[in-house]
C-alpha positions in Angstrom: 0.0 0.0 0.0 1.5 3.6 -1.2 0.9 6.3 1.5 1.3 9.9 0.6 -0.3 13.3 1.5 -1.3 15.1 -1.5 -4.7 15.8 -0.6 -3.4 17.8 2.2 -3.3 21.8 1.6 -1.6 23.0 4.4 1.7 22.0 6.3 2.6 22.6 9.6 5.8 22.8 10.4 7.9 22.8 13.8 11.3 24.3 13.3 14.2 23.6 15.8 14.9 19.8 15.4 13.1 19.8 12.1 13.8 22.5 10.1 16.9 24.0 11.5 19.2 22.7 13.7 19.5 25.7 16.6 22.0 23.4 19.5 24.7 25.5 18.9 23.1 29.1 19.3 21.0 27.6 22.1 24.3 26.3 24.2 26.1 29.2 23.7 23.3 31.8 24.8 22.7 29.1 28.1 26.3 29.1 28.9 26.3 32.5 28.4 24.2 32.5 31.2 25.7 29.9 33.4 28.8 32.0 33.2 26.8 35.1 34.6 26.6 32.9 37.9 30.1 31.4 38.0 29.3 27.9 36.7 30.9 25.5 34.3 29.3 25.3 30.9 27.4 22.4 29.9 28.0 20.4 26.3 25.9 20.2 23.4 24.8 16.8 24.2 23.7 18.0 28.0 21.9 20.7 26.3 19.9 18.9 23.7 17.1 16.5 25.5 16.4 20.1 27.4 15.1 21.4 24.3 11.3 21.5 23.0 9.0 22.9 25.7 10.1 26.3 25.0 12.9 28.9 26.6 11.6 29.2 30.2 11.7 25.2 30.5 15.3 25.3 29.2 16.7 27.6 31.1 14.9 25.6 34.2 16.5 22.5 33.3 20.0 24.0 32.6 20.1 25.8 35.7 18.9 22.2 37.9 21.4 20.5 35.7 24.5 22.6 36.1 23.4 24.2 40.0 21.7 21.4 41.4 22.2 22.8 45.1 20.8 26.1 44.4 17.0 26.6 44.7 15.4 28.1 42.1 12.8 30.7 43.2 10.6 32.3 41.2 12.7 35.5 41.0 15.9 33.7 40.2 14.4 32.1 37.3 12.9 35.4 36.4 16.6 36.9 36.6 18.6 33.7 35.2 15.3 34.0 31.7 15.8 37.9 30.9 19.9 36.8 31.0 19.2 34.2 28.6 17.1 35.6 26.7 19.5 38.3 26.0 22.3 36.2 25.4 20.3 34.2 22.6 19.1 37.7 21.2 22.7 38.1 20.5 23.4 35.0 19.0 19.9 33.9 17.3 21.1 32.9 14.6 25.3 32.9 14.1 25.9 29.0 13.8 22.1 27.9 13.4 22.0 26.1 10.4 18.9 23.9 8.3 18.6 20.1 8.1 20.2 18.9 4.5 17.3 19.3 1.8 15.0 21.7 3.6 15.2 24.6 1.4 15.2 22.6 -2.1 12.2 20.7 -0.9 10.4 23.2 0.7 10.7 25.3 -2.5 9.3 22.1 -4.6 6.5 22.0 -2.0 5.7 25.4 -2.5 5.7 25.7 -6.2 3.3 22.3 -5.9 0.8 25.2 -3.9 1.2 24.0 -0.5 0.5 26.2 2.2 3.2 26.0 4.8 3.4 27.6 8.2 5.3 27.3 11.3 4.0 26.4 14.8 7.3 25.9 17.1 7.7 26.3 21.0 10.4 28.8 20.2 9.2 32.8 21.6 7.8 34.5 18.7 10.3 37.1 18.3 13.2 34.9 17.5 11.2 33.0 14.0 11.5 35.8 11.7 15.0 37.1 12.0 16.0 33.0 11.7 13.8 33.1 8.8 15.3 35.8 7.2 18.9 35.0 8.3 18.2 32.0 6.5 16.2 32.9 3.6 13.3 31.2 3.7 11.0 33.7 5.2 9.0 34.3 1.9 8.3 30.1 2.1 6.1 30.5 5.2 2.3 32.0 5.1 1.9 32.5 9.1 4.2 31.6 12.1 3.4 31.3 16.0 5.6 30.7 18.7 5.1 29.5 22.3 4.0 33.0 23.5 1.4 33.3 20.4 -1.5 32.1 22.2 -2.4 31.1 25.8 -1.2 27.5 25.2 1.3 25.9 23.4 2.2 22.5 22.1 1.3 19.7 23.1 -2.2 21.5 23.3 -4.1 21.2 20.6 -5.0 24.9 19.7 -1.7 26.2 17.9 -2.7 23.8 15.5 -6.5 24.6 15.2 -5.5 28.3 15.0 -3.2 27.8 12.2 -5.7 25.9 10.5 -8.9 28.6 11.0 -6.3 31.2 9.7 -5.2 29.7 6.7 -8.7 28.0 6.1 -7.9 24.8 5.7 -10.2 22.2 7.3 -8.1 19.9 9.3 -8.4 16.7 7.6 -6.8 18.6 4.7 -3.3 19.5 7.6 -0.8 17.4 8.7 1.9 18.7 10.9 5.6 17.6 10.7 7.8 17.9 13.8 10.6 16.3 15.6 9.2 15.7 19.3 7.0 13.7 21.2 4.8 17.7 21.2 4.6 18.1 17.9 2.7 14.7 17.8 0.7 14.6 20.7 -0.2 18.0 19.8 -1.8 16.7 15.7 -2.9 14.1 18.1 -5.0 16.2 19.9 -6.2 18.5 16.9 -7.4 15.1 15.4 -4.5 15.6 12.9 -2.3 13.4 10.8 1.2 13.8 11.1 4.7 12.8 10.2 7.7 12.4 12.3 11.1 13.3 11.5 13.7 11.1 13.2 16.8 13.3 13.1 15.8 15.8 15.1 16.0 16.4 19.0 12.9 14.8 21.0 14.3 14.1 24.5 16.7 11.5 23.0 13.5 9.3 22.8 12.1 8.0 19.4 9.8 9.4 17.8 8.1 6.4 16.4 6.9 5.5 20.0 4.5 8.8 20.0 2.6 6.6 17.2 3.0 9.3 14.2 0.7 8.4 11.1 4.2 8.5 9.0 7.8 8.6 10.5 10.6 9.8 7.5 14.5 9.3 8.6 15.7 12.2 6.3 13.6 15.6 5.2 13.7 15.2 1.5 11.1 12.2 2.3 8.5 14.5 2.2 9.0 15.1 -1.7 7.2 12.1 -2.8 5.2 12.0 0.0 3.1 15.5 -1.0 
């Protein structure tokens, strides 16, 4: 049996882990951080499963990871965030980079009249000047980021409002995403999706969050739409 998606007319996609790979940016602008309070800097790899719930959760579960004695009140975190979030300001986008094939076949996809948009648990204000850096802003309809809407991913309304905006009924969307969210979250919109198995997700597989479609390299998705 041949599965594809070309009745769909609109694709939703997640971006860190999927489209672009941000680790580097993101590691730098924590340890930026972590350097503010005297503490050693954590890898990459230590970095990585914290990604995906947005920038708040991230620089929670640096700070627990690299000051495990030191309690985190609410007004630390509040301090430790606006440090952060300046220190990936600066960096947004110097080393991130996108996943081989993503701009070649999101350019097919868009001359085949797909409607593509971006729903990503990154804060709003950082899509567009990655989008730009990397010249694919003029690919994407609409984006929203964690701070968009009320709730985020793994809730099902990012996807519903991407949907009602574009008017697409949503047996006509599929979203495509790297973590367990991005497929709980279709899940929950009643939503077909495909997961990508390259990208970040917790170091857990994709394929157990029961995806309609699981592709191992982005250019999949070519003869798939």
């Amino acid at each position: 049996m041949t599965v594809d998606f070309k009745n769909k007319k609109l694709i939703i996609f997640d971006f860190d882990g999927t489209l672009i790979n941000s680790i580097p940016d993101l590691t730098l602008a924590v340890n930026k951080m972590l350097l503010h309070y005297n503490v050693s800097p954590l890898t990459i790899e230590e970095v990585t499963p914290f990604i995906g719930n947005g920038a708040m959760p991230l620089v929670k579960r640096a700070l627990k990871k690299a000051m495990p004695n030191k309690e985190l009140t609410d007004a630390f975190l509040e301090e430790a965030f606006t440090i952060y979030f300046s220190a990936y300001t600066a960096v947004t986008c110097d080393k991130t980079f996108m996943y081989p094939g993503v701009f070649d076949t999101l350019t097919k996809l868009d001359k085949k009249g797909y409607k593509m948009v971006i729903c990503t648990n990154k804060p709003y204000s950082f899509i567009a000047p990655i989008l730009e850096k990397l010249e694919i802003k003029h690919l994407f309809k609409s984006w929203i980021g964690e701070d968009s809407l009320t709730t985020k991913k793994p809730d099902a309304a990012p996807l519903l409002h991407l949907a009602k905006t574009q008017e697409v009924a949503i047996e006509n969307c599929i979203m495509v995403g790297d973590s367990k969210n991005d497929i709980l979250a279709a899940q929950n919109a009643n939503m077909e999706s495909i997961g990508v198995s390259y990208g970040y997700n917790y170091n857990e597989n994709i394929a157990d969050y029961n995806p309609t479609m699981v592709v191992d390299s982005f250019t999949d998705l070519e003869v798939l739409f």
